[in-house]
C-alpha positions in Angstrom: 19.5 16.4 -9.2 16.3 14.9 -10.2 16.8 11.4 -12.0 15.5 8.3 -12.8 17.8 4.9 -13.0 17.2 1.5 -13.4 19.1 -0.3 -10.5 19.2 -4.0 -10.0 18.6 -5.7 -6.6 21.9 -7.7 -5.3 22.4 -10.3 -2.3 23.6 -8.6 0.8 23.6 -12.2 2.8 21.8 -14.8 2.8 18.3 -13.2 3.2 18.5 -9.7 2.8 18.7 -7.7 -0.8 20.2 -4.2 -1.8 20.8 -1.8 -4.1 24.2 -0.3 -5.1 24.4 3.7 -4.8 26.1 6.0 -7.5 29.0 8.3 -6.0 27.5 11.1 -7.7 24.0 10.7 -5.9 26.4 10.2 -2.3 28.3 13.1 -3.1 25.2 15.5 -4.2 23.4 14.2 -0.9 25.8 14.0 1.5 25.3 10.6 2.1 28.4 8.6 3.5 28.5 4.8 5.0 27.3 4.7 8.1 24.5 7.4 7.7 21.3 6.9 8.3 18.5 7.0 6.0 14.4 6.6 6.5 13.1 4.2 4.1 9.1 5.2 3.6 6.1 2.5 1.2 2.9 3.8 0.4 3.1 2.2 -3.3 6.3 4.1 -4.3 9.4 3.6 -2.3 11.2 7.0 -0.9 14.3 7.0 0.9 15.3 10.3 3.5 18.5 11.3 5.0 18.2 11.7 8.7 
């Protein structure tokens, strides 16, 4: 399912940002709340289930 989407960044308190997740992308992942994911920088920004 490879994709590219323009998301916008949203408040998630008063010092933290976040980005809202498509269903589809959940459901094609597996990706449910409370999972968790590895977040990896090196220029570009890559996010891995664990």
């Amino acid at each position: 399912m490879p994709s590219i989407e323009t998301r916008k960044l949203i408040r998630v308190g008063a010092a933290s940002l976040g980005i809202i997740v498509p269903k589809p992308w959940l459901d094609y992942h597996k990706l449910k709340y409370g999972d968790k994911v590895v977040i990896i920088t090196n220029g570009d920004i890559h996010i891995k289930r664990i």
